[in-house]
C-alpha positions, 0 to 999 in steps of 0.5 A: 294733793297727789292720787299716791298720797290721797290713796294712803289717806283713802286706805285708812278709812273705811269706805268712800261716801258721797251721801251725808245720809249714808255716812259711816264712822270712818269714811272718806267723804267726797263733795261732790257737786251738781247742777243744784247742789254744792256738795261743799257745804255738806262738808262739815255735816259729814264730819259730824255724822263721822266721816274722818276727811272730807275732799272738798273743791271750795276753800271756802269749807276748808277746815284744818286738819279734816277737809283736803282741797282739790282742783275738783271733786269729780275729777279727784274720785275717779283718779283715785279709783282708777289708781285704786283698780292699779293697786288691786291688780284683779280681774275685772270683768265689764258688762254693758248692753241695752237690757239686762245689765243689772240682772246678768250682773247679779247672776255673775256675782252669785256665780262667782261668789261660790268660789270666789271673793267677789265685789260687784256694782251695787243695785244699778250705781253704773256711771261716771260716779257709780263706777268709780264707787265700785271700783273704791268698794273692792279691797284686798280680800276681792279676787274678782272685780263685777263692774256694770256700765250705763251709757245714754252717749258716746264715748261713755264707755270708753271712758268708763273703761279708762277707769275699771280697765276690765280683763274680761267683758261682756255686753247683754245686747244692742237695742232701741235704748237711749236713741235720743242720746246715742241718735240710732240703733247704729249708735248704740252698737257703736257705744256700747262696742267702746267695751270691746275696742277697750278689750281689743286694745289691751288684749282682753277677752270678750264673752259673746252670745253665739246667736247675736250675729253682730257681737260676732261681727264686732269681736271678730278680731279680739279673743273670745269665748261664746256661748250659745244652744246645740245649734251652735259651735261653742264653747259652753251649750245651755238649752232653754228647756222652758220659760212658763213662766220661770225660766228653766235650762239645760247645762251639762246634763243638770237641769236648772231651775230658775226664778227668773221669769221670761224667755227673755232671762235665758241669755241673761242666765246663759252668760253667768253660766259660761262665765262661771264655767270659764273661772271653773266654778263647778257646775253644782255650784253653778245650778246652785246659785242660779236656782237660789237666785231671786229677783227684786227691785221690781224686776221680773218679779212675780207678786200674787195678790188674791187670785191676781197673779202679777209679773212685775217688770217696771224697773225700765223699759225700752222698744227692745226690751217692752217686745221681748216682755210682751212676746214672753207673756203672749206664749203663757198658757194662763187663762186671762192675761192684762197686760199694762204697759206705760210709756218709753222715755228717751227715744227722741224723734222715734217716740212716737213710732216706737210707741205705735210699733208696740201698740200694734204688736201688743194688739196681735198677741195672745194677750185679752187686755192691754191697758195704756198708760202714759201721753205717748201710749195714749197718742197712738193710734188703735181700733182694737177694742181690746186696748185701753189707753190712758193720758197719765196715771190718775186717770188710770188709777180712776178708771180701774176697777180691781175686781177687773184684774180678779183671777188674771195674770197681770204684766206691769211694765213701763220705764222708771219714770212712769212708776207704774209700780203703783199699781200693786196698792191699787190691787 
């Protein structure tokens, strides 16, 4: 079947599916396979939950009329996607980086949705599947395309860029994320810098963060507009003013208000600001939506429990970004700070070091208790009697005493696989 035509086929429903669950009377549904699942055989079911087609990769589920057989599912949705960014012919902007995508796409989108259409990556729906998905959600009435990246190898996003092939993009930072995919730091820079070859190749424009002297180093030879604070020469100024907790700038002459917690968020915040004053989003609307801008999905969320103040942070973490949260809650001027941090996933041969770099860190802070969870945390090494350390979340959660957390303020973070988001129905 050729893209053309199942692109004529694709805009007679109403979106694309991959999820039986979630299908919509009308919908394109897509079989997608894995390595424990065949999507063919859910084929039928999504017809009789409403999907008007079906593309399957398997004759053997082929019904008259209703199911299209390709060569491969996969294959067969990203083609079409890429012909569908073709067909819309709109700006695309990228964002990559090894913390913060989710958050600095979010605040983009609520920027530039003051005055523009705009479709932007669903929750954090980033890969070889989430992109193209994306990219099938925009339509005629989208003016500017949002498109997050994940990558935990190289030439993943440059693949990814082959798809959505972005006018614009930015990429939030390079930090100790995915080191046992992408092998080292040197690793990371390189894959997440597919973004930019991909700008430099088509002749895009790159959003850089001035103070990041290797994104300078990088774009040195594509177009660029930076942003940064007075100390630097940019193009778009913001000030931190504080971040005690909530993070609060200074952009032509207003100030704005955020509900972002953690010093961290300033340069999340700042890149939607340069963004939004480069498409000439006013600067109240700007203001606006930021301040109007509230966080979710356990990310830098502030939950009050009693006389418990929690600062939810769990969604992931990595060395980089574990530091700057730890560093962000060391300058709070509240009076009894817990922090408890569960284990880091997918360093590969440097767990055990990054692990103990952050043990010892925590243990020099401003911190009163730091509270380990997880067999990487709890193979350090520590004398601090201020640190707690347990081997899984069980012991934990049988050690705890809530009236311990009484009149504190509480740090939880950990990557997603830890869940330590638990913790809430322990308090």
């Amino acid at each position: 079947m050729k893209t053309s035509d199942l692109h004529t086929l694709f805009l007679g429903c109403n979106t694309v599916c991959t999820d039986t669950r979630l299908v919509k009377e009308n919908d394109l549904f897509f079989a997608l396979t894995g390595d424990n699942f065949n999507g063919n055989t859910f084929a039928k079911k999504a017809l009789d939950n409403g999907a008007k087609y079906a593309i399957i990769d398997d004759s053997e589920y082929h019904i008259p009329g209703q199911t299209f057989v390709v060569n491969n599912t996969l294959e067969t949705l990203q083609n079409l996607a890429s012909y569908h960014r073709d067909y819309l012919n709109i700006p695309i902007i990228a964002l990559t980086g090894s913390n913060g995508k989710t958050t600095t796409k979010e605040l983009i989108n609520v920027v530039l949705s003051q005055k523009y259409k705009t479709t932007a990556t669903l929750g954090n729906l980033n890969n070889h599947i989430g992109v193209p998905l994306t990219l099938l959600s925009m339509n005629d009435k989208t003016e500017i395309g949002i498109v997050e990246m994940g990558a935990n190898h190289l030439k993943e996003i440059e693949f990814l860029c082959t798809l959505a092939k972005p006018n614009f993009g930015y990429i939030t930072n390079f930090g100790k994320a995915h080191l046992e995919g992408f092998g080292s730091i040197e690793g990371v820079i390189q894959g997440k810098s597919e973004l930019y070859a991909f700008l430099k190749l088509t002749n895009g424009l790159a959003f850089i963060n001035a103070k990041d002297d290797k994104q300078i180093e990088i774009t040195a030879d594509i177009k660029t507009v930076s942003f940064g604070d007075q100390t630097t020469h940019t193009e778009t100024v913001i000030d931190l003013i504080n971040a005690d907790p909530f993070v609060i700038t200074s952009y032509e002459n207003l100030q704005v208000q955020s509900q972002l917690i953690g010093a961290y968020n300033f340069t999340n915040i700042s890149a939607a600001i340069a963004i939004g004053s480069y498409f000439k989003v006013s600067n109240t609307s700007i203001k606006d939506a930021i301040e109007g801008y509230t966080p979710s999905n356990n990310r830098s969320q502030i939950i009050t429990k009693g006389d418990t103040k929690i600062i939810l942070d769990a969604y992931n973490a990595n060395p980089t970004s574990m530091k700057a949260a730890l560093e962000s809650f060391h300058v709070l001027k509240d009076s009894k700070k817990i922090a408890i941090i569960g284990d880091m996933f997918e360093l590969g041969e440097t767990a055990e070091q990054e692990h103990q770099h952050i043990i010892d860190l925590a243990d020099s802070l401003n911190i009163d208790k730091v509270i380990v969870v997880g067999t990487l945390f709890n193979a350090t090494k520590t004398t601090s009697n201020k640190i707690q350390a347990y081997d899984t979340f069980e012991a934990f959660k049988n050690a705890l005493i809530p009236s311990d957390l009484e009149q504190s303020t509480v740090l939880i973070k950990a990557s997603r696989g830890m869940r330590l988001e638990r913790i809430l129905d322990l308090i």
